[in-house]
C-alpha positions, 0 to 999 in steps of 0.5 A: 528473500530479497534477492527474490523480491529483486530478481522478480521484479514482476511481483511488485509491479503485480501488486501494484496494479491488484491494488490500483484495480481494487481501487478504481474499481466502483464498488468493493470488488472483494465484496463481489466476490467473498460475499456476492455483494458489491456493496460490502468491503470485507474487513481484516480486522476492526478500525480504530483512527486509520482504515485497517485494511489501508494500512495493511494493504500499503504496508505490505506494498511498501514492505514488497517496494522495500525488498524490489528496490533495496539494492537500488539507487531508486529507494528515494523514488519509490518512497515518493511513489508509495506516498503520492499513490496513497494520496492519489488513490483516495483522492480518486474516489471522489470521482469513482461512482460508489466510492467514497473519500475519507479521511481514515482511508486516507490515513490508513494509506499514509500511516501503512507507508510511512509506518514502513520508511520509519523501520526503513530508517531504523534498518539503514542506521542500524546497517550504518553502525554495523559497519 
């Protein structure tokens, strides 16, 4: 599995530009199309603290950066990138017409990243002891 997220390197890049697009986009684009309503986001599960689907979305982009970049001495690089995109990407809405910034979102996105470079510390560690 991470010699094919390394080899294919199209995937994480793909990813990124789904997520960019969903982001930038005025309205839900996901709502237009599940539910013919640009004005509804659909909802994975419900939300406590953090947006749920933040935190899902840039958990699985950092779990996807993770496996592309493992083998890499571009880690560090891509840990800078999944934080400072999180950031961007919601501090964009207060631009982006139908779109709005908040906090949640904005905690959504950062706890999905961070939430990951905290079990990626527990995976080098854990490799460090092995050997």
């Amino acid at each position: 599995m991470i010699n094919f997220f390394s080899k294919y390197k199209f995937i994480f890049y793909l990813f990124n530009f789904i997520l960019i697009i969903l982001y930038i986009f005025p309205g839900s684009l996901l709502g237009c199309f599940f539910y013919d309503d640009c004005r509804i986001q659909p909802q994975i599960t419900g939300d406590f603290f953090i947006s749920s689907n933040h935190f899902y979305a840039f958990f699985l982009l950092s779990i996807i950066g993770f496996f592309t970049y493992k083998n890499s001495n571009r880690l560090s690089i891509l840990n800078i990138y999944l934080v400072l995109i999180s950031i961007i990407l919601e501090i964009l809405h207060i631009l982006i017409p139908e779109r709005s910034f908040e906090l949640s979102d904005l905690f959504g996105n950062l706890f999905g990243v961070l939430f990951f470079l905290i079990i990626q510390l527990f995976i080098f560690k854990n490799e460090k002891f092995k050997n």
